[in-house]
N, C-alpha and C positions, 0 to 999 in steps of 0.2 A: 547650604540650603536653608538652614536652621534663619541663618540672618535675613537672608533677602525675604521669607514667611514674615519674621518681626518687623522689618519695614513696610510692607505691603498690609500690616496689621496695622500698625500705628499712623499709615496715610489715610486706611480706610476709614478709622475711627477719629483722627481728626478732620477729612471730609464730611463725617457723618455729626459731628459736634458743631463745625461753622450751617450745615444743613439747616440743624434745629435750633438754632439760635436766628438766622436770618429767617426763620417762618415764625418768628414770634414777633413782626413786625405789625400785628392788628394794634390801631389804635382807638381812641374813643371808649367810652363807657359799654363793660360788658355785661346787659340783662335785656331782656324781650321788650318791645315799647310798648305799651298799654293797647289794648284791642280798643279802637273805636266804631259805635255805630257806622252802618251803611248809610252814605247819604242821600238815597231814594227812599228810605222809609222814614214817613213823619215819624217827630218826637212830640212824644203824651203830654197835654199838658197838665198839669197840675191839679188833683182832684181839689175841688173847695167842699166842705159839709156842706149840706144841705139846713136852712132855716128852720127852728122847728114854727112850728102852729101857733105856739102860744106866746111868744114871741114877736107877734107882725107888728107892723109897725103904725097901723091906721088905728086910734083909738074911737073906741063907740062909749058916747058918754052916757 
């Protein structure tokens, strides 16, 4: 009795070792891809300062 338990032990464990070796087949790079914007919502554009006053460009002689 003792034997056929050790056999039925050591198929179970190497069924369960070719198991986890064949589910380690993901390949490709493993991390999240970057979130991008939805493409329904405009993208801002770019704020420019504003000119100041003293600064214009029309000279009064």
């Amino acid at each position: 009795m003792l034997k056929a338990a050790l056999i039925l032990v050591r198929h179970l464990a190497l069924a369960l070792s070719v198991l986890t070796v064949a589910a380690c087949g993901q390949t490709g790079s493993l991390y999240l891809p970057a979130k991008t914007p939805p493409r329904n919502t405009p993208v801002a554009a770019p704020q420019v300062p504003a000119a100041s006053p003293s600064s214009s460009t029309s000279s009064t002689p």
